[in-house]
C-alpha positions in Angstrom: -47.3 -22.6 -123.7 -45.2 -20.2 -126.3 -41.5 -20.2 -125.8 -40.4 -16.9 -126.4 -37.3 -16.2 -127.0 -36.5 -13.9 -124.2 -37.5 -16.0 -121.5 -35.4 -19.4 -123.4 -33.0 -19.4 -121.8 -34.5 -19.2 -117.9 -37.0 -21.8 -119.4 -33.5 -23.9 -120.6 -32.0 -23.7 -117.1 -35.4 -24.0 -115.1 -36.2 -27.4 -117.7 -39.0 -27.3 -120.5 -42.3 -29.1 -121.2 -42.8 -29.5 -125.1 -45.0 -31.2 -127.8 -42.3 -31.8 -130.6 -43.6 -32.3 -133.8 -43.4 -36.1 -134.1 -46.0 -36.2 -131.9 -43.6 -36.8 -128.8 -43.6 -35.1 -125.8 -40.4 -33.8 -123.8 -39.7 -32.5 -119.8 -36.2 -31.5 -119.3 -33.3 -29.2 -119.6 -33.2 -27.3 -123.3 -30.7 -25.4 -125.1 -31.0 -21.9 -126.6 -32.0 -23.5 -130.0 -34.8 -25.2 -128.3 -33.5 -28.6 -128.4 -33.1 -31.5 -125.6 -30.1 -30.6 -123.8 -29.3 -32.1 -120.6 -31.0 -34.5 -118.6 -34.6 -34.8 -119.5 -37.5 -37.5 -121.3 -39.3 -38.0 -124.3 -42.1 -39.9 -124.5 -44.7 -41.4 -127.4 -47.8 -43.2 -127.3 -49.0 -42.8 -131.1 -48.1 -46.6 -132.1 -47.9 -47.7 -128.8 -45.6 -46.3 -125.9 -42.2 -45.4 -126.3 -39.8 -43.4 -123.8 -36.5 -42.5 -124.0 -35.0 -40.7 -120.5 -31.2 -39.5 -120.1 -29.0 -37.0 -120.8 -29.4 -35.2 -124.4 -27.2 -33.2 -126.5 -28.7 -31.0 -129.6 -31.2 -33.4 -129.5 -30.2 -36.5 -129.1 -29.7 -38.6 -126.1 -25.5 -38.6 -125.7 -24.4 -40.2 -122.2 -26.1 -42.6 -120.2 -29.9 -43.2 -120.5 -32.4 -45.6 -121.3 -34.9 -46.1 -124.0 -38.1 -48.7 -124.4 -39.3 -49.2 -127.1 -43.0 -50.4 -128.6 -42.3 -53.6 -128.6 -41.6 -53.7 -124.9 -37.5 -54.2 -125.6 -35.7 -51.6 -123.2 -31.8 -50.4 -123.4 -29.7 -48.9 -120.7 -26.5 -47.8 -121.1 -24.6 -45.6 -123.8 -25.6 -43.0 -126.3 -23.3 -41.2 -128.7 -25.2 -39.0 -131.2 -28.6 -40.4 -130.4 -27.2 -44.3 -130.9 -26.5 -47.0 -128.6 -22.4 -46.5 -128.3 -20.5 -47.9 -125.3 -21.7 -50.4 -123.0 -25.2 -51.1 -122.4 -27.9 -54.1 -122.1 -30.4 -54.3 -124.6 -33.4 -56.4 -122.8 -36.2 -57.8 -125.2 -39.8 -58.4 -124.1 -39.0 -62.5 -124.4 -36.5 -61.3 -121.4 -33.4 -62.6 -123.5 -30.4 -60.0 -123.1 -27.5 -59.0 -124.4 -25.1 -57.5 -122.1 -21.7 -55.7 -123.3 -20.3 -53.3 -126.1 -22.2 -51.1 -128.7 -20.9 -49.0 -131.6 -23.3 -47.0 -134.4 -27.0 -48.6 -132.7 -25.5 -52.2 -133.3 -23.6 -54.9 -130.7 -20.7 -54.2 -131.5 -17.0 -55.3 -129.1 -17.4 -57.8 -126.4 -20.5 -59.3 -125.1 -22.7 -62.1 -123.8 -26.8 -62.8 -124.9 -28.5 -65.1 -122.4 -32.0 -66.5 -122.1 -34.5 -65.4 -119.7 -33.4 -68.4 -117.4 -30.0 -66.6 -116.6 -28.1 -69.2 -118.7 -25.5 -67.9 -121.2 -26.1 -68.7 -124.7 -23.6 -66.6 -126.7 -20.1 -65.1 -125.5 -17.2 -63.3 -127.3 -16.6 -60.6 -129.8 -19.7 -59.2 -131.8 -19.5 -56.6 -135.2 -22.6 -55.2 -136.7 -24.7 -57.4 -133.9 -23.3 -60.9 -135.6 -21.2 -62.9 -133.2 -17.6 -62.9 -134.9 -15.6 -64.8 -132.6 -17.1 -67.6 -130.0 -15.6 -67.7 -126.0 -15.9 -70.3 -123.7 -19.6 -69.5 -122.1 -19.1 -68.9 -118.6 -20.9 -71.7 -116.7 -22.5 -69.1 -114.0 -23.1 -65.4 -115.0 -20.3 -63.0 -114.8 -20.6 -59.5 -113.2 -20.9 -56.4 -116.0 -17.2 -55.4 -117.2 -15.9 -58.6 -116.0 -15.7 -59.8 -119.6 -14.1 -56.6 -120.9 -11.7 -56.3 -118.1 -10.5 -59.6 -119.3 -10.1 -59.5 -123.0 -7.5 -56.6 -121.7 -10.3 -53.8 -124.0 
């Protein structure tokens, strides 16, 4: 399907299907420089599936959404600039998670990692996704924020 220019930006409000050339392939909201822009999904099946669905800006995902990945590891949460930024759990395919702050793709603030079991394994304050300073681990599981809230962040 051509996207002409003088019907871009009725395609951008009405959403967009398009083949990008990475091989992906995009439904949702464009701007008038033919970029993801708004609430829309990419997916790839190349090297094995791969989906990313959430809000975009210029391209990248910025605001909430949710990515998952090859390797069948999923995050939801965050995006600033097209990395994980702000709160979000990052679940890998052995079901271990880490739950709490992200800055520039990496863990990043405060945070907890627990085992597929539900039992806490790590807790505290976490820079370039290295745990920097150990908390007490929480006996039970504490609601999302509830560890933020606390630190007073």
């Amino acid at each position: 399907m051509c996207l002409c220019s003088s019907s871009l930006s009725a395609r951008a409000a009405a959403g967009a299907d398009l083949l990008l050339p990475d091989g992906g392939f995009y439904r949702g909201a464009i701007n008038a420089q033919n970029q993801r822009h708004g609430d829309g999904g990419v997916e790839y099946r190349a090297d094995g599936f791969e989906s990313s669905f959430g809000q975009w800006h210029d391209g990248k995902l910025h605001g909430n959404g949710k990515q998952i990945l090859p390797s069948g590891d999923s995050y939801e949460g965050d995006f600033v600039g097209g990395q994980r930024s702000g709160r979000g759990r990052y679940t890998w395919a052995s079901d271990s998670v880490y739950e709490g702050e992200w800055g520039a793709g990496k863990r990043s603030g405060m945070g907890l990692e627990w085992n597929k079991n539900g039992t806490i394994q790590k807790c505290g304050r976490w820079m370039n996704s290295q745990l920097v300073e150990q908390r007490p681990v929480p006996r039970t599981k504490i609601p999302f924020g509830a560890l933020l809230s606390e630190a007073g962040e």
